[in-house]
C-alpha positions as CSV (number, residue, x, y, z in Angstrom):
1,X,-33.3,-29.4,-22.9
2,X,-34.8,-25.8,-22.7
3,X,-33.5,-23.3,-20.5
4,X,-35.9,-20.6,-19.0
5,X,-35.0,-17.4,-17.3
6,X,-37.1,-15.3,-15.6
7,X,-36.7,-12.0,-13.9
8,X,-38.5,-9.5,-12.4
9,X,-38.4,-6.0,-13.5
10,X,-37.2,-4.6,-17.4
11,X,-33.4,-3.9,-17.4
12,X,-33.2,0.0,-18.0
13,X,-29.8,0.5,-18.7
14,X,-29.2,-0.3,-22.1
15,X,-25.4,-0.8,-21.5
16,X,-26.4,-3.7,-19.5
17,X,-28.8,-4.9,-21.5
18,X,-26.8,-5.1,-24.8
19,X,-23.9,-7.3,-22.9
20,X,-27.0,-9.4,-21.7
21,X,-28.3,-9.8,-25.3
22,X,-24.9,-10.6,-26.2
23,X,-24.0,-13.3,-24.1
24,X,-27.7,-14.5,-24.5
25,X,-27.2,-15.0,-28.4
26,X,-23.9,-16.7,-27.9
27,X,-25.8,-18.9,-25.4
28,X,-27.9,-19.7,-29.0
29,X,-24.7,-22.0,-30.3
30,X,-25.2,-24.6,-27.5
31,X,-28.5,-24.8,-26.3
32,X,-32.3,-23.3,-26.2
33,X,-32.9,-20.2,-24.0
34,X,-35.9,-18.5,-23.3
35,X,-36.3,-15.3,-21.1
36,X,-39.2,-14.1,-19.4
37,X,-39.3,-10.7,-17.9
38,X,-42.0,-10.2,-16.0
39,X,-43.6,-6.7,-15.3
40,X,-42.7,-5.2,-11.7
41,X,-45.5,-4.9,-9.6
42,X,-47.2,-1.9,-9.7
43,X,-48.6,1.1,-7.0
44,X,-46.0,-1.2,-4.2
45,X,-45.8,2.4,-1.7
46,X,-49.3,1.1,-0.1
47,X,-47.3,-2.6,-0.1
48,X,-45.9,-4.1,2.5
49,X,-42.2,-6.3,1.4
50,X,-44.3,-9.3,2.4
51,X,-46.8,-8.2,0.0
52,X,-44.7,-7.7,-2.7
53,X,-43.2,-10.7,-2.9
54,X,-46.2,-12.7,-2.9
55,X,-47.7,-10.6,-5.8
56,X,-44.4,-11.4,-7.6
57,X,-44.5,-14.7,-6.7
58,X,-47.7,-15.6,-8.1
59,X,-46.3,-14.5,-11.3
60,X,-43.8,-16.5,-11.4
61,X,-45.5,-19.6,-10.5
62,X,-48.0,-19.3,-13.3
63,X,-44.7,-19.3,-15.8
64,X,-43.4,-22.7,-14.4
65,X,-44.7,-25.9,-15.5
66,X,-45.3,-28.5,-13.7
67,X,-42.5,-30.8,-14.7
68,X,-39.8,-28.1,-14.3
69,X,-36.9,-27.9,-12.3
70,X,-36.8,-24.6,-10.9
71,X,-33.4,-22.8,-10.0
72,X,-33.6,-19.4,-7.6
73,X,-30.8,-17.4,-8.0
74,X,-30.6,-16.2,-4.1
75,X,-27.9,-15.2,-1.7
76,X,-28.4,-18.4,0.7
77,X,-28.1,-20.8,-1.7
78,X,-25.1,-23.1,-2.8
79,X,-21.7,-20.8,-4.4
80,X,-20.1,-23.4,-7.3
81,X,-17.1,-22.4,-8.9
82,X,-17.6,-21.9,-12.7
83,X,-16.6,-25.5,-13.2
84,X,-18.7,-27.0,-10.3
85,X,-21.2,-24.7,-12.8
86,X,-20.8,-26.4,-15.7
87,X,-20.9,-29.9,-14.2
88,X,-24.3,-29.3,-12.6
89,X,-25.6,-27.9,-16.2
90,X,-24.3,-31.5,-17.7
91,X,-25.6,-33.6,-15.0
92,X,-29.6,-32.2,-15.4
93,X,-28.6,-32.2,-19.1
94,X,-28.0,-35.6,-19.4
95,X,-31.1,-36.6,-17.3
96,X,-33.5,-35.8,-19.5
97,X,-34.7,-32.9,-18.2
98,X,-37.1,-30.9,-20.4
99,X,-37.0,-27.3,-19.0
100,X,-34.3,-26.0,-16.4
101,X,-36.2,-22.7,-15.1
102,X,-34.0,-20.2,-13.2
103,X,-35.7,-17.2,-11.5
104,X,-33.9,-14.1,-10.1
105,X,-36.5,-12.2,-8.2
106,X,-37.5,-8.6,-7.4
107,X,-36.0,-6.3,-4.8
108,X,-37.1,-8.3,-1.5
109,X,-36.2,-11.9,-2.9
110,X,-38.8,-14.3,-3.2
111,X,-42.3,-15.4,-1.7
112,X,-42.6,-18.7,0.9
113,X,-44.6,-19.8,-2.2
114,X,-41.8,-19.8,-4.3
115,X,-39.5,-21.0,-2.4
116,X,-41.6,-23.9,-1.8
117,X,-41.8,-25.0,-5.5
118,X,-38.1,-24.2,-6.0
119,X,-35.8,-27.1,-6.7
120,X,-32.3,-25.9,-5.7
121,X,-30.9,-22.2,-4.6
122,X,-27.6,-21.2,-6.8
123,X,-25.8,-17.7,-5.5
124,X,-23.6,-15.8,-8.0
125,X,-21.7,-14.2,-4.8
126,X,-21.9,-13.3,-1.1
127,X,-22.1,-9.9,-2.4
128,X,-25.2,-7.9,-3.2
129,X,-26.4,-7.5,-7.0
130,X,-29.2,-5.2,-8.6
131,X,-31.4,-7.1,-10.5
132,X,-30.1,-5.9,-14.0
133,X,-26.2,-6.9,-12.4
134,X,-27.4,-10.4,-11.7
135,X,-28.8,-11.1,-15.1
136,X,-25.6,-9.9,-17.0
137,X,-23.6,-11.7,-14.4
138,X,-25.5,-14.9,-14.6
139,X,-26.1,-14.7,-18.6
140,X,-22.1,-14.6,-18.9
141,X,-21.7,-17.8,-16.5
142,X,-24.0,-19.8,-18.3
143,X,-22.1,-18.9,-21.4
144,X,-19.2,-19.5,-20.1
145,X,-20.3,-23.3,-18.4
146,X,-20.5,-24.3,-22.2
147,X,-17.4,-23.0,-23.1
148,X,-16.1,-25.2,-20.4
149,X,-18.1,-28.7,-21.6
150,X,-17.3,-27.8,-25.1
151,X,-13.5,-27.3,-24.2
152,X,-12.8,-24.1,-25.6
153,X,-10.7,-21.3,-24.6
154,X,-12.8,-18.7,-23.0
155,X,-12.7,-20.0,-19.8
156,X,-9.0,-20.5,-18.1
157,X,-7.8,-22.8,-15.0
C-alpha cells in the first residue's frame, strides 16, 4: 500500500521542513510515501474564504484517484491515541488497500466538495496548527505508528 500526502501551501521555514524530511525518509524503511504539495492559491484578497476553499479543493480532487481512500486531517474529526493510530494504519493495510491519501488543507479548511469525497476525518489535537506545524506533527506520528507495529523502542506506554 501507497501512502499519499497532500498539502496546501510550500513549508517556508526550513527548520520545519528538514524535521519533516527527516521523519519522511525514516517513513521510507516501512512503507511507500508520496507527498504532494500543492501551490497556494494565488491573488486570494479579491477571494472570499468560501472561494478559496473551492479553488483549493478542486486541486485536490484532481490528485485523488478514484479508488482512494481519502483521509482529512481536520479539527472535527475522530482524536486516536498514537496506538489507536497505528491500529487503524494496519487495519486499511491489511485490506488491500492501494493508496491511503491524507490531505491537510489551506488556511480555511476544506471545500463541501472535499469533504464529500473524504473517507474519514483524523485530528492531530483540539488545538490549532499552522499548516507547516501539522505536517511535521503528522509526518512524526506516522513514523512513529510503525515503530509501534514493528515493536520497537521509539514509542513508550
Amino acid at each position: 500500500m501507497k501512502f499519499f500526502l497532500i498539502a496546501i501551501g510550500r513549508t517556508g521555514n526550513q527548520a520545519i521542513k528538514s524535521c519533516i524530511d527527516n521523519y519522511l525518509s525514516r517513513l521510507k524503511h516501512y512503507a511507500q510515501v508520496e507527498t504532494l504539495v500543492i501551490a497556494d492559491v494565488k491573488d486570494t484578497r479579491n477571494m472570499s474564504h468560501e472561494q478559496q476553499k473551492t479553488a483549493e479543493g478542486e486541486r485536490v480532487l484532481r490528485a485523488i484517484e478514484p479508488g482512494d481512500r481519502v483521509v482529512l486531517l481536520d479539527e472535527r474529526g475522530l482524536q486516536p491515541t498514537s496506538t489507536e493510530l497505528a491500529a487503524l494504519l494496519q487495519k486499511r493495510m491489511a485490506s488491500g488497500l492501494r493508496r491511503l491519501v491524507f490531505v491537510i488543507g489551506g488556511p480555511y479548511g476544506f471545500s463541501p466538495a472535499v469533504y464529500n469525497r473524504a473517507d474519514a476525518q483524523l485530528s492531530l489535537s483540539r488545538l490549532t496548527f499552522n499548516h507547516e506545524m501539522v505536517r511535521l506533527i503528522f509526518a512524526e506520528q506516522l513514523y512513529r505508528a510503525f515503530t509501534i507495529l514493528n515493536h520497537e523502542p521509539y514509542h513508550h506506554e
